[in-house]
N, CA, C and O atoms as CSV, one atom per row, in Angstrom:
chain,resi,resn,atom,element,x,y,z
A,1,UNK,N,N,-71.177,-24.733,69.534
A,1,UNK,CA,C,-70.298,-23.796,70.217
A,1,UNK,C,C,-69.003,-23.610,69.436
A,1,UNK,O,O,-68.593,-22.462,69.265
A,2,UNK,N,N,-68.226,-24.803,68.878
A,2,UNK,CA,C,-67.043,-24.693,68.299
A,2,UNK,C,C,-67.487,-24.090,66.980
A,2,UNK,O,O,-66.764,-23.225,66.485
A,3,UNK,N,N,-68.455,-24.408,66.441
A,3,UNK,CA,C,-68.680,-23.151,64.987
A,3,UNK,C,C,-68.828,-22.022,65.137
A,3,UNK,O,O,-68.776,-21.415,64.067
A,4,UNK,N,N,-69.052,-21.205,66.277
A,4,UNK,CA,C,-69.771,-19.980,66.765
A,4,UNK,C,C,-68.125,-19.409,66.912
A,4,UNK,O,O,-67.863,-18.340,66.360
A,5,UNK,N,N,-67.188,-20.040,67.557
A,5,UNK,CA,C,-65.954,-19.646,67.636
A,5,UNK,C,C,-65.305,-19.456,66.572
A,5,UNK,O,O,-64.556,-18.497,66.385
A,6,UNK,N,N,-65.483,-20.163,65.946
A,6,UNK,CA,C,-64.650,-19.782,64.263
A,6,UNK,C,C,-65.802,-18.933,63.868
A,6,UNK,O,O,-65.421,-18.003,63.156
A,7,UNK,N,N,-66.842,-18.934,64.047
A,7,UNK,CA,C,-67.610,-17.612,63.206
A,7,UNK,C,C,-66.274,-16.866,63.726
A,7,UNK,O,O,-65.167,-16.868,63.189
A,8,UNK,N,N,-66.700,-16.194,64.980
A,8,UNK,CA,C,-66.411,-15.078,65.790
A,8,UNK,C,C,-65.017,-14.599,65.314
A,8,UNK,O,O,-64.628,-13.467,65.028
A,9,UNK,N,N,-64.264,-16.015,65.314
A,9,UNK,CA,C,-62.318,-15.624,64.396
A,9,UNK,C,C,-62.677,-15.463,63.401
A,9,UNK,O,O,-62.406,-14.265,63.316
A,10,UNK,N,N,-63.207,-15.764,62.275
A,10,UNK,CA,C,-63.367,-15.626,61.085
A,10,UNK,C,C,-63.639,-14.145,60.694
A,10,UNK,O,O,-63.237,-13.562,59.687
A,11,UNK,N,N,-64.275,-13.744,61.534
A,11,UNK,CA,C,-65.392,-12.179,62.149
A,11,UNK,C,C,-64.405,-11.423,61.855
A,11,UNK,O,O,-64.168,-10.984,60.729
A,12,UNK,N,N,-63.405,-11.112,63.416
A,12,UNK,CA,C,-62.839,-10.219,63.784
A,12,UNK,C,C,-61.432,-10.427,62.818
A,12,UNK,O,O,-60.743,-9.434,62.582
A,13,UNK,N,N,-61.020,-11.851,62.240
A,13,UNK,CA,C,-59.506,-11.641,61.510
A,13,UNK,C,C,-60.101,-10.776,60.204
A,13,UNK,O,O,-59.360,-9.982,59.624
A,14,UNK,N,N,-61.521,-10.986,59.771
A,14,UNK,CA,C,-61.488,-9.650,58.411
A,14,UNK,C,C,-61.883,-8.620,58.647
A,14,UNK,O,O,-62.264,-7.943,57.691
A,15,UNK,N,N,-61.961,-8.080,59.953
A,15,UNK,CA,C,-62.118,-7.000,60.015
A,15,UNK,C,C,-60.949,-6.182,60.757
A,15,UNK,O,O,-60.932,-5.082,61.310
A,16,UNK,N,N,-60.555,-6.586,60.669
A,16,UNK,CA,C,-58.619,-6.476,61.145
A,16,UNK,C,C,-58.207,-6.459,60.350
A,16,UNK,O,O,-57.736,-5.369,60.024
A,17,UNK,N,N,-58.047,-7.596,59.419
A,17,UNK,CA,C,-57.744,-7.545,58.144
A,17,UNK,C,C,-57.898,-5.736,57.088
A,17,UNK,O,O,-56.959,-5.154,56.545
A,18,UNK,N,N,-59.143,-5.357,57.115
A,18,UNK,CA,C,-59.540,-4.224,56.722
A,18,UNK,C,C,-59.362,-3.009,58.005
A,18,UNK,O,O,-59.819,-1.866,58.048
A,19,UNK,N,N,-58.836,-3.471,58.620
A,19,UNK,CA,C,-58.719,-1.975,59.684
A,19,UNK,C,C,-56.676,-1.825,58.929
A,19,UNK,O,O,-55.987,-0.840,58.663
A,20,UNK,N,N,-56.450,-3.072,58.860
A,20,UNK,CA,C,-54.584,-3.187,58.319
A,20,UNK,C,C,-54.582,-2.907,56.911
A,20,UNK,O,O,-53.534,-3.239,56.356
A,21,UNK,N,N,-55.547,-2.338,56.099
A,21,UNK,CA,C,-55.702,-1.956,54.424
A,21,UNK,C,C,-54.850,-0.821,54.412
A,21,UNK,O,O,-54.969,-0.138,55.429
A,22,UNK,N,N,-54.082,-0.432,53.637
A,22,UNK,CA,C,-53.847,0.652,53.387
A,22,UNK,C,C,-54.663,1.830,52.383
A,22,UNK,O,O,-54.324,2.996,52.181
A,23,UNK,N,N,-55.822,1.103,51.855
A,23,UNK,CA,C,-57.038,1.752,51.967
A,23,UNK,C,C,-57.959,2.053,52.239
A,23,UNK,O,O,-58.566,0.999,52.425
A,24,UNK,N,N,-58.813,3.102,52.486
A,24,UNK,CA,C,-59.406,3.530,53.232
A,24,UNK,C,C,-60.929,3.230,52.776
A,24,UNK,O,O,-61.819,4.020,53.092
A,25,UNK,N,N,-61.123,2.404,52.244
A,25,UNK,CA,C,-62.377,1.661,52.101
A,25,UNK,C,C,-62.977,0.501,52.893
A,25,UNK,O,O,-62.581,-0.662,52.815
A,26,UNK,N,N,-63.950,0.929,53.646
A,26,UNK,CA,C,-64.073,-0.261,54.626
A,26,UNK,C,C,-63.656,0.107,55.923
A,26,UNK,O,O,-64.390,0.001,56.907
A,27,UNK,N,N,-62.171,0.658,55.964
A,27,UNK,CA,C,-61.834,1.455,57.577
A,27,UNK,C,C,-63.215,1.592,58.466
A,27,UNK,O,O,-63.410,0.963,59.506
A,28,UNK,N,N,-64.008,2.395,57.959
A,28,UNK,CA,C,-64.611,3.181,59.306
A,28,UNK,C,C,-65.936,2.042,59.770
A,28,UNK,O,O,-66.419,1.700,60.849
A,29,UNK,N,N,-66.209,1.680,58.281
A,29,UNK,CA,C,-67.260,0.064,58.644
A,29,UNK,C,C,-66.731,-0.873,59.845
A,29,UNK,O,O,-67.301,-1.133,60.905
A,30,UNK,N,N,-65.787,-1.196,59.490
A,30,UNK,CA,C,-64.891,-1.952,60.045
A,30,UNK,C,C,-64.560,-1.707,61.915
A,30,UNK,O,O,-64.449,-2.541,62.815
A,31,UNK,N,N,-64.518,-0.915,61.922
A,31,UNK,CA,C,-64.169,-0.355,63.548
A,31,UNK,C,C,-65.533,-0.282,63.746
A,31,UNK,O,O,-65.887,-1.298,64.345
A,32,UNK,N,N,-66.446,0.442,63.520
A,32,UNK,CA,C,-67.807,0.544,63.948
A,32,UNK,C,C,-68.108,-0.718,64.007
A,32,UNK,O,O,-68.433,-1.012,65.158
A,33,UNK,N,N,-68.144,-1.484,63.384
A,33,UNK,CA,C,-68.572,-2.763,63.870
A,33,UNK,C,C,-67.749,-3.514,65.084
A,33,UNK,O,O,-68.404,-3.447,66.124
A,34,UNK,N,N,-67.024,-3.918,65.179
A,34,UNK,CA,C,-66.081,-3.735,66.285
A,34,UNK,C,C,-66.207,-3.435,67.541
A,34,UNK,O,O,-66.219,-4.191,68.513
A,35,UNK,N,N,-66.354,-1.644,67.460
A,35,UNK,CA,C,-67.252,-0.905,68.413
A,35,UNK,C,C,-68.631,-1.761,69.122
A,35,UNK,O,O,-68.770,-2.119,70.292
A,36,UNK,N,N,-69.516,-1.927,68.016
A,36,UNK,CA,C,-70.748,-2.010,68.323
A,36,UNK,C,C,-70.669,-3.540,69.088
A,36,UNK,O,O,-71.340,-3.804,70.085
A,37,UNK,N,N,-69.898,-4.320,68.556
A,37,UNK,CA,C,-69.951,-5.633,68.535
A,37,UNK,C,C,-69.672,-5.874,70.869
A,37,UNK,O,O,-70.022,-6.687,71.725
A,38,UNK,N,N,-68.788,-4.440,70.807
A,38,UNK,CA,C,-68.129,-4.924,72.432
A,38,UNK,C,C,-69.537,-4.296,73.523
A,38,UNK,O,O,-69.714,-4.117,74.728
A,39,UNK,N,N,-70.286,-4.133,72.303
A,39,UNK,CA,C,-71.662,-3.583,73.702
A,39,UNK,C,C,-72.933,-4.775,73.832
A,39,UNK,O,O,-74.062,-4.700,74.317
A,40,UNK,N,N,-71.973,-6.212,72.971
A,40,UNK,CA,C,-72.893,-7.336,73.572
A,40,UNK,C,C,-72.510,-7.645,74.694
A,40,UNK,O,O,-71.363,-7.421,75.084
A,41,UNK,N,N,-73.638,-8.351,75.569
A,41,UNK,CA,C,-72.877,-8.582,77.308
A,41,UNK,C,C,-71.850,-9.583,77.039
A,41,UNK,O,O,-70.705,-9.629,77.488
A,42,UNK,N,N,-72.396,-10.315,76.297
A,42,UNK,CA,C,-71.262,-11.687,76.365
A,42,UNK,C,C,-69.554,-11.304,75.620
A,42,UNK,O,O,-68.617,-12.093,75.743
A,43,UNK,N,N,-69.479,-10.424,75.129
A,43,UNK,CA,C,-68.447,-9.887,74.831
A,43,UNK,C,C,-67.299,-10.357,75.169
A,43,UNK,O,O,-67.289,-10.495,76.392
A,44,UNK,N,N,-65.830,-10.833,74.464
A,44,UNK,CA,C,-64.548,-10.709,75.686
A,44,UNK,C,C,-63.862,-10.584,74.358
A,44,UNK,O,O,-64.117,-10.871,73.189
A,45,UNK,N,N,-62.533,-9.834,75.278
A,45,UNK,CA,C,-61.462,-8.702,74.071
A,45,UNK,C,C,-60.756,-10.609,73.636
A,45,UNK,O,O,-60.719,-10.798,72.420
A,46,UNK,N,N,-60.331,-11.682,74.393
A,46,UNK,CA,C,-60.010,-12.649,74.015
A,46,UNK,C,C,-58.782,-12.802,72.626
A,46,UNK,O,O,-57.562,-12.729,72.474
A,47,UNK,N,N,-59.909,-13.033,71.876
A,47,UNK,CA,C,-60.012,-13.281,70.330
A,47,UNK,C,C,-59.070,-12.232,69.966
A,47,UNK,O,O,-57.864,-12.319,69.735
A,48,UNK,N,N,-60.008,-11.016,69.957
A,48,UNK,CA,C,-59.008,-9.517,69.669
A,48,UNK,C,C,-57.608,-9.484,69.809
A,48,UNK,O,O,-56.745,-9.107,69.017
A,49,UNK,N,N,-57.495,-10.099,71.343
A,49,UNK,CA,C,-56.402,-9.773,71.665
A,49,UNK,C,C,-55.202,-10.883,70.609
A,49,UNK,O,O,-54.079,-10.757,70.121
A,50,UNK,N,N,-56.065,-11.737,70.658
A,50,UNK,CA,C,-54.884,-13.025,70.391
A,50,UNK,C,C,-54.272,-13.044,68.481
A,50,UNK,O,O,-53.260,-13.555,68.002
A,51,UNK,N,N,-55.354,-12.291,67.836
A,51,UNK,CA,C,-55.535,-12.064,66.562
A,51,UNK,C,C,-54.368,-10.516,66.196
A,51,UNK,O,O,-54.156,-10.113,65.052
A,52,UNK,N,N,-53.765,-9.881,67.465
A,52,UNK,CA,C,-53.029,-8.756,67.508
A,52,UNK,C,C,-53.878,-7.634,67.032
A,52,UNK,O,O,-53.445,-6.732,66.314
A,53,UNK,N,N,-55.445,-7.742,67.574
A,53,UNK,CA,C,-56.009,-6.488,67.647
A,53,UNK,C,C,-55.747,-5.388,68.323
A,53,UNK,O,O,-55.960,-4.299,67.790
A,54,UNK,N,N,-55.294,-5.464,69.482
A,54,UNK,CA,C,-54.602,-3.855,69.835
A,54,UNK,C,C,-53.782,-3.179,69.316
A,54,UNK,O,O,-53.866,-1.955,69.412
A,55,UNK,N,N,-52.827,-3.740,68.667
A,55,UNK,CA,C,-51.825,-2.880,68.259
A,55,UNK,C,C,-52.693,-1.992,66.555
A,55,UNK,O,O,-52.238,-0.953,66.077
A,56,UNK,N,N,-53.776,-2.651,66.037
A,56,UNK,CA,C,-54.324,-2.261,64.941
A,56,UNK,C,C,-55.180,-1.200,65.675
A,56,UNK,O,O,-55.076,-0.011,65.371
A,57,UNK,N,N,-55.927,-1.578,66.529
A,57,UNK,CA,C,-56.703,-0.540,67.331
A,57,UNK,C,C,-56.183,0.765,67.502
A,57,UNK,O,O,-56.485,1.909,67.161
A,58,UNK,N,N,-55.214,0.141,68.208
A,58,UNK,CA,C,-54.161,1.807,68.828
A,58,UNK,C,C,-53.847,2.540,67.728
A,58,UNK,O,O,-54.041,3.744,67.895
A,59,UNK,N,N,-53.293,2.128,66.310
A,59,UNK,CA,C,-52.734,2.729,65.493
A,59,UNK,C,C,-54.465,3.837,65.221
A,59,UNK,O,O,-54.539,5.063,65.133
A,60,UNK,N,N,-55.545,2.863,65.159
A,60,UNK,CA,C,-56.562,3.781,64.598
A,60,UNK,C,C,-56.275,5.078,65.246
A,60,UNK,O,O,-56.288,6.072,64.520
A,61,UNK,N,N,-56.003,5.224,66.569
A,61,UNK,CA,C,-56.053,6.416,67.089
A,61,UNK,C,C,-55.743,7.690,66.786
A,61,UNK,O,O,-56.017,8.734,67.378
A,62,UNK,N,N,-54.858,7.390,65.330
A,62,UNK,CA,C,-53.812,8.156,64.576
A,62,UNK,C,C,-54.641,8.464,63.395
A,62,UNK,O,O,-54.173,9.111,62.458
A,63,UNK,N,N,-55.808,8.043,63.404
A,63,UNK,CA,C,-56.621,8.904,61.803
A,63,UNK,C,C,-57.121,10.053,61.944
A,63,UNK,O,O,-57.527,10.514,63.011
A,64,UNK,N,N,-57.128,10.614,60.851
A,64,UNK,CA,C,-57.972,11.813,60.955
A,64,UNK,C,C,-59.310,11.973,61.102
A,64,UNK,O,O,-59.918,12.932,61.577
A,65,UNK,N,N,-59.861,10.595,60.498
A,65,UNK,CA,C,-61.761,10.421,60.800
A,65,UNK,C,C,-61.792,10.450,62.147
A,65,UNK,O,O,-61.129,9.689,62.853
A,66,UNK,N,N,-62.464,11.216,62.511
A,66,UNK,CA,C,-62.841,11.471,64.057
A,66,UNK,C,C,-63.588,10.060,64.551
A,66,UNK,O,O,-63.299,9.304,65.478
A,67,UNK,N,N,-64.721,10.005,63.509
A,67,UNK,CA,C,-66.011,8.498,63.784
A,67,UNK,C,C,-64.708,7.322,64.405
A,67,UNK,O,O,-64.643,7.030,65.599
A,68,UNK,N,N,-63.835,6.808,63.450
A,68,UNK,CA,C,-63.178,6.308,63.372
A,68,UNK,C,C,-61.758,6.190,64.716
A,68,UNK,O,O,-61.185,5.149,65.037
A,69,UNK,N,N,-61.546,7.314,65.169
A,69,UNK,CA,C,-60.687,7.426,65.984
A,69,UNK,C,C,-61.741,7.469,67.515
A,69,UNK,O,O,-61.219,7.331,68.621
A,70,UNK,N,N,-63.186,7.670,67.353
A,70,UNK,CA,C,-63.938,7.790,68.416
A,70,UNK,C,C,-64.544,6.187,68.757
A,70,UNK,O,O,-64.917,5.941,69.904
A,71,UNK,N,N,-64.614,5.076,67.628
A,71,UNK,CA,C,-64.889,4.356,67.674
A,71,UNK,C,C,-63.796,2.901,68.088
A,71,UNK,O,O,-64.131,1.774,68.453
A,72,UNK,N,N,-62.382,3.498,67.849
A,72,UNK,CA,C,-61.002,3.075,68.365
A,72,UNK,C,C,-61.323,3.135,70.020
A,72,UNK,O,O,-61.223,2.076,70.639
A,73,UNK,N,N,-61.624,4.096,70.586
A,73,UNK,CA,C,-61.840,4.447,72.246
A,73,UNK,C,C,-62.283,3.660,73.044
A,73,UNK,O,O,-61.853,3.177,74.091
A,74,UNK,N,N,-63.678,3.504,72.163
A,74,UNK,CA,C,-64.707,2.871,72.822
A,74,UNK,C,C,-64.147,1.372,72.908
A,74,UNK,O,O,-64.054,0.789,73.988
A,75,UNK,N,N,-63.712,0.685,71.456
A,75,UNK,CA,C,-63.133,-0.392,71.936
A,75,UNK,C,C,-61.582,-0.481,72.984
A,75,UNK,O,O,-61.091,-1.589,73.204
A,76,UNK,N,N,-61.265,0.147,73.265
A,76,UNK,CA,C,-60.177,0.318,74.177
A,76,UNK,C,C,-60.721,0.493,75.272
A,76,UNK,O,O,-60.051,-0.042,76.155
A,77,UNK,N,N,-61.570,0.961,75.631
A,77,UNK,CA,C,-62.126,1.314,76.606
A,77,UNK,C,C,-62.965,0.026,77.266
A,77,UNK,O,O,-62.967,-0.329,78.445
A,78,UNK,N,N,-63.633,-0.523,76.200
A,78,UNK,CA,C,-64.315,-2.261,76.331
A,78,UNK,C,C,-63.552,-3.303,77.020
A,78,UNK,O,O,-63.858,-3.998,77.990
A,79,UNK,N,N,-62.067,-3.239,76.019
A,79,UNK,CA,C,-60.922,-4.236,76.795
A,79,UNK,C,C,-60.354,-3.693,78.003
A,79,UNK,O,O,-60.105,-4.572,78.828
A,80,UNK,N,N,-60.032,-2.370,78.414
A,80,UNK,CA,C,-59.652,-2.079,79.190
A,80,UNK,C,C,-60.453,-2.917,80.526
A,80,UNK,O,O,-60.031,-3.826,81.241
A,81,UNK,N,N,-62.294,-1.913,80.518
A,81,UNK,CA,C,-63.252,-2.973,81.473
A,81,UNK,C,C,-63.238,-3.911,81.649
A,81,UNK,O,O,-63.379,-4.394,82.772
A,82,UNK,N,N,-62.992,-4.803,80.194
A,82,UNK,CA,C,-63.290,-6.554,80.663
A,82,UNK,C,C,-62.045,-6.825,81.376
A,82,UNK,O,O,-62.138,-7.943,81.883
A,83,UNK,N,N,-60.969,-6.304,81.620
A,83,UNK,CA,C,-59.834,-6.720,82.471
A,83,UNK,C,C,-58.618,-6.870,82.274
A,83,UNK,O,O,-57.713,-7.233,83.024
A,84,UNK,N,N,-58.648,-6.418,80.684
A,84,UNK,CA,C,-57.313,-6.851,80.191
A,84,UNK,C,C,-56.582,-5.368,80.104
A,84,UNK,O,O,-55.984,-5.029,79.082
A,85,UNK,N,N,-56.660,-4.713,80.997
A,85,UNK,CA,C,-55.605,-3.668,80.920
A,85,UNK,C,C,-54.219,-3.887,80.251
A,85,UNK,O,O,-53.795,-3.386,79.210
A,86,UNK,N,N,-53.489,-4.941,81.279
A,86,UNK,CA,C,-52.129,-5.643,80.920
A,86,UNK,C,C,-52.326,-5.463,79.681
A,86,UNK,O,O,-52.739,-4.305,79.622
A,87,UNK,N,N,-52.285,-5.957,78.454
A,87,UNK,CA,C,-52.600,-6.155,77.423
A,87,UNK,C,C,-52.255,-4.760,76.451
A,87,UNK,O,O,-51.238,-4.443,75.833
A,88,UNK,N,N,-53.374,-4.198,76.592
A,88,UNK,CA,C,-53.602,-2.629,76.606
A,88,UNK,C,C,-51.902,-2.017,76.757
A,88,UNK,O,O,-51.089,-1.822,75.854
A,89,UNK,N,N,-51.763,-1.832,78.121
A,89,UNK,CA,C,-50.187,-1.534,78.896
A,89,UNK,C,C,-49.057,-1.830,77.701
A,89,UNK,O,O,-48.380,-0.970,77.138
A,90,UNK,N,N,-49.033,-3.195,77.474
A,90,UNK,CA,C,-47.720,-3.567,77.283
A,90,UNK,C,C,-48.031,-3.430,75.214
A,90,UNK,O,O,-47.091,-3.801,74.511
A,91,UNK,N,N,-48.975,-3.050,74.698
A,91,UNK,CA,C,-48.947,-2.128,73.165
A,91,UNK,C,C,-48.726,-0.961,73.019
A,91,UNK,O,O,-48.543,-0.426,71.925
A,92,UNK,N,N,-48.708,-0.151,74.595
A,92,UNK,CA,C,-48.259,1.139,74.429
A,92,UNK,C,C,-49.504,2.211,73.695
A,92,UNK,O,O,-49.560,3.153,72.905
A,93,UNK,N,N,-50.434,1.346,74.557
A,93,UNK,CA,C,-51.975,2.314,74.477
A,93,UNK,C,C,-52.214,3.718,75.149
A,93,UNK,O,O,-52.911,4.675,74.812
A,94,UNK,N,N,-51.135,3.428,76.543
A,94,UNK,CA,C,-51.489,4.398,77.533
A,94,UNK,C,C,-50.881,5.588,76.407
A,94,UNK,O,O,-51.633,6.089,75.571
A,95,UNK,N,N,-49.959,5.823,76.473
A,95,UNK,CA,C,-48.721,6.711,75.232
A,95,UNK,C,C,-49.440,7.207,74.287
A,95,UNK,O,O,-49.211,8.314,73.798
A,96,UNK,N,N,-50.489,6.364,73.886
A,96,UNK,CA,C,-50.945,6.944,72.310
A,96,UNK,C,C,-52.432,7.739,73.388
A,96,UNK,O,O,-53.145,8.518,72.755
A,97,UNK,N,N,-52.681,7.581,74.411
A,97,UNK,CA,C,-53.913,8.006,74.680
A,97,UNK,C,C,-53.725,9.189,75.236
A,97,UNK,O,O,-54.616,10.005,75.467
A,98,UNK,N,N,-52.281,9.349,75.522
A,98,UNK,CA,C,-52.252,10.775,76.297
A,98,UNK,C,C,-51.707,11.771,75.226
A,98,UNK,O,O,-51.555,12.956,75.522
A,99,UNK,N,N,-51.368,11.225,73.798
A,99,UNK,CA,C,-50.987,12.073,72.605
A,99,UNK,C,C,-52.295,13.032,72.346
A,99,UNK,O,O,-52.309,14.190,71.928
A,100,UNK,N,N,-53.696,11.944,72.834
A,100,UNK,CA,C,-55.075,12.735,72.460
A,100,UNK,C,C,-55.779,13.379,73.647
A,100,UNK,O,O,-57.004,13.272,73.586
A,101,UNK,N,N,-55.243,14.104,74.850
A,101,UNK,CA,C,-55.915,14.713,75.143
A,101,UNK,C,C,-55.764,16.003,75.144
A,101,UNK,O,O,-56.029,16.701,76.123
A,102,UNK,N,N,-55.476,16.290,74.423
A,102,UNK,CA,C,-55.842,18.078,74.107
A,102,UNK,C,C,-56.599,18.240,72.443
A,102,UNK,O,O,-56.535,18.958,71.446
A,103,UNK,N,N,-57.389,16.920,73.020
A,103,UNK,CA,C,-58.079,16.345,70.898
A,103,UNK,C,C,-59.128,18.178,70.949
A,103,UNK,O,O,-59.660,18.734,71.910
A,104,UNK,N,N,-59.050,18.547,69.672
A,104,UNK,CA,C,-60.158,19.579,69.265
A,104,UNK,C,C,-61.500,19.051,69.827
A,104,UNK,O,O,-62.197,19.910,70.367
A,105,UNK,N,N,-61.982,17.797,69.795
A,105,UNK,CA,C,-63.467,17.315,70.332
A,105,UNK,C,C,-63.530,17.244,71.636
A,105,UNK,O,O,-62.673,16.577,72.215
A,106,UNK,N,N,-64.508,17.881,72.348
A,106,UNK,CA,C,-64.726,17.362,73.696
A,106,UNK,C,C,-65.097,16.259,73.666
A,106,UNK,O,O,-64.398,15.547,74.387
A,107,UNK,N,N,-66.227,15.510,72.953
A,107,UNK,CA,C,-66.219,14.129,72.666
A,107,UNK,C,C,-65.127,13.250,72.925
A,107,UNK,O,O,-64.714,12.895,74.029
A,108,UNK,N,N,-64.729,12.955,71.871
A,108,UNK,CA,C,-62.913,12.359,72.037
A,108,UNK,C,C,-62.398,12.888,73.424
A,108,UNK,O,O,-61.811,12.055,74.115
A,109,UNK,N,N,-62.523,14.033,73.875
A,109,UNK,CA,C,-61.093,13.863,75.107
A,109,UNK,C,C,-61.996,13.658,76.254
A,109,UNK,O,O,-61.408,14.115,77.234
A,110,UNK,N,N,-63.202,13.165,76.616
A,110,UNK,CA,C,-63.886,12.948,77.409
A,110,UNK,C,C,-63.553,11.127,77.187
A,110,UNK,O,O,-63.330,10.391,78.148
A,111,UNK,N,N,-63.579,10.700,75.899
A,111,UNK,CA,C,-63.752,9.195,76.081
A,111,UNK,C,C,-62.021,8.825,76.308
A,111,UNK,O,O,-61.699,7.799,76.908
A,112,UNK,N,N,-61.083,9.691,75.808
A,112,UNK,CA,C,-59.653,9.732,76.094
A,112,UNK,C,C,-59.806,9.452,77.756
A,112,UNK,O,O,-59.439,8.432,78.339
A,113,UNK,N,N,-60.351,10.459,78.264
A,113,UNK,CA,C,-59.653,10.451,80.180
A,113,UNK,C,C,-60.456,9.022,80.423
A,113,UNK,O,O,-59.954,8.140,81.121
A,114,UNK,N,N,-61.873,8.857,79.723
A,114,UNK,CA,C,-62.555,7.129,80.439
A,114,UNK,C,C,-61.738,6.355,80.406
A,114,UNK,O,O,-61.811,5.512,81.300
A,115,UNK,N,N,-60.456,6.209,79.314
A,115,UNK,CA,C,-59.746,4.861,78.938
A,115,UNK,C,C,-58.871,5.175,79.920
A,115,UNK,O,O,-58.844,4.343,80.827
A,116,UNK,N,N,-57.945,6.357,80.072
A,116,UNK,CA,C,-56.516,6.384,81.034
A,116,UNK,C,C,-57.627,5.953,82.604
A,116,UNK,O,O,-57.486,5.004,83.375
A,117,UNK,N,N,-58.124,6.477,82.614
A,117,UNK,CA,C,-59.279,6.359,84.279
A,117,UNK,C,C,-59.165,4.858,84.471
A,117,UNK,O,O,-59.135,4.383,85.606
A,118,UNK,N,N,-59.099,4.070,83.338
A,118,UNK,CA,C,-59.204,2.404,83.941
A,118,UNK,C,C,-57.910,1.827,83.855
A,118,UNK,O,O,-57.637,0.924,84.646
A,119,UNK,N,N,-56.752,2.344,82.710
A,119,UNK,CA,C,-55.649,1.745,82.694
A,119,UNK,C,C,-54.626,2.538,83.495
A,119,UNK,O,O,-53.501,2.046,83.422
A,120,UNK,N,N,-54.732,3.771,84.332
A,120,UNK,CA,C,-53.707,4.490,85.104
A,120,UNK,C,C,-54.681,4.498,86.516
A,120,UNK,O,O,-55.747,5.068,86.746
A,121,UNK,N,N,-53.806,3.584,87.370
A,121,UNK,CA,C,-55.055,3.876,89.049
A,121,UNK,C,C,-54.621,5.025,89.255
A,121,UNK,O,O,-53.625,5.502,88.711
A,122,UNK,N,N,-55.325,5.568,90.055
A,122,UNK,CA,C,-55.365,7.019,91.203
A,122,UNK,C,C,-54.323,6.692,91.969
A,122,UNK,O,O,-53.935,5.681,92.554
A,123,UNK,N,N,-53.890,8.010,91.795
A,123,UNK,CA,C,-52.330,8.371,92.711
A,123,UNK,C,C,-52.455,7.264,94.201
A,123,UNK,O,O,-51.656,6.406,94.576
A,124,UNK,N,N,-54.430,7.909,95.116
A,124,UNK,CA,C,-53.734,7.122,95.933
A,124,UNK,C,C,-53.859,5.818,95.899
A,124,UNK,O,O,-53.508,5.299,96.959
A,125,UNK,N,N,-54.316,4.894,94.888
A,125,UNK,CA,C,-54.870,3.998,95.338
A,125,UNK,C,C,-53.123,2.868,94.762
A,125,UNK,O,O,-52.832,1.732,95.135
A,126,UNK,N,N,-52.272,3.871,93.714
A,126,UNK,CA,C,-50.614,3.540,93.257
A,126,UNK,C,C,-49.641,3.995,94.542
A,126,UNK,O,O,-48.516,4.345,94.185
A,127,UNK,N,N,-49.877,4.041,95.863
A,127,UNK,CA,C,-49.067,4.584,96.824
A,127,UNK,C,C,-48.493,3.451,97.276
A,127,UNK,O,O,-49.237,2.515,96.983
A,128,UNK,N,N,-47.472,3.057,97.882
A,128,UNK,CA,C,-47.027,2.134,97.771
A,128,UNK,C,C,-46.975,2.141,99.455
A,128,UNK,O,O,-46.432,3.170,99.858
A,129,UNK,N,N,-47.307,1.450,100.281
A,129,UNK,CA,C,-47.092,1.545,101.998
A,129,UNK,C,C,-45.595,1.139,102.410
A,129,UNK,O,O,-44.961,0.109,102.182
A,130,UNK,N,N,-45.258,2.308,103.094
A,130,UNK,CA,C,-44.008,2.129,103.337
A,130,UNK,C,C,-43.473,1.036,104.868
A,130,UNK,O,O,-43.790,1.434,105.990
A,131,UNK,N,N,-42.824,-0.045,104.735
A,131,UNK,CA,C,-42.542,-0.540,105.819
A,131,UNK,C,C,-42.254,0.213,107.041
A,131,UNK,O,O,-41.320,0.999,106.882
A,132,UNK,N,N,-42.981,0.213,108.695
A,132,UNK,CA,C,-42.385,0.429,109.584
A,132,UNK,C,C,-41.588,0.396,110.480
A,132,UNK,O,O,-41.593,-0.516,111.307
A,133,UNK,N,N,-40.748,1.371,110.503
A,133,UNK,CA,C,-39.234,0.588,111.338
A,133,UNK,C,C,-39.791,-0.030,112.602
A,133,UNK,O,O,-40.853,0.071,113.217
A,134,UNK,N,N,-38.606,-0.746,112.760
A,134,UNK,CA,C,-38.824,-1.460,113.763
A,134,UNK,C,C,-37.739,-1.286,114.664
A,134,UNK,O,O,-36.570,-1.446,114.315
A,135,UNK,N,N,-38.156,-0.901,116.037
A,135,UNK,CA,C,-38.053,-0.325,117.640
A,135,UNK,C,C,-37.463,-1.915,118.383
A,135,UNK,O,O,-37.238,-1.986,119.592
């Protein structure tokens, strides 16, 4: 079990590592795997998170490769589900997600509203009950 964990860090710090290149070799490998990696069940953003994968994530959101900025979503969208919204929130994901919805792809702005849908609740469910006076 404890080798499987350092696989897993070992994993995600080089591919972070190569999502933080300032070249663009490897980028889109790199997230796709990533991607693919959060559609095992056993999955958890964890690691990601603790390695300062969101803030590398979010920035993807800002490329011009579509694959690449579509494959940013999906993992945002992964951590969002497994629970770690908070997380998400406080990198200033929501901000970069509402920069993309008027994206040229219906693709993209369909997986844009899935991510705000889990990290922004519904008006009513954010209503706040107001105390009743008391008679």
């Amino acid at each position: 079990m404890t080798e499987t964990l350092r696989v897993e860090q070992d994993l995600i710090s080089d591919l972070l590592a190569r999502l933080s290149d300032n070249g663009r070799k490897g980028k889109e490998a790199a997230i796709e795997a990533l991607a693919v990696s959060t559609e095992d069940d056993d999955w958890r953003p964890d690691e990601l998170i603790r390695q300062g994968g969101i803030t590398i994530i979010r920035d993807m959101l800002q490329e011009k490769n579509e694959h690449i900025v579509y494959s940013a979503l999906q993992i945002i969208t992964a951590i969002a589900a497994a629970g770690a919204t908070e997380a998400l929130i406080e990198e200033g994901v929501i901000a970069s997600l509402d920069s993309l919805q008027d994206y040229k792809k219906p693709g993209i702005r369909e997986k844009v509203r899935e991510a705000l849908a889990l990290l922004q609740p519904e008006t009513e469910e954010a209503v706040i009950s107001k105390p009743q006076d008391e008679y």
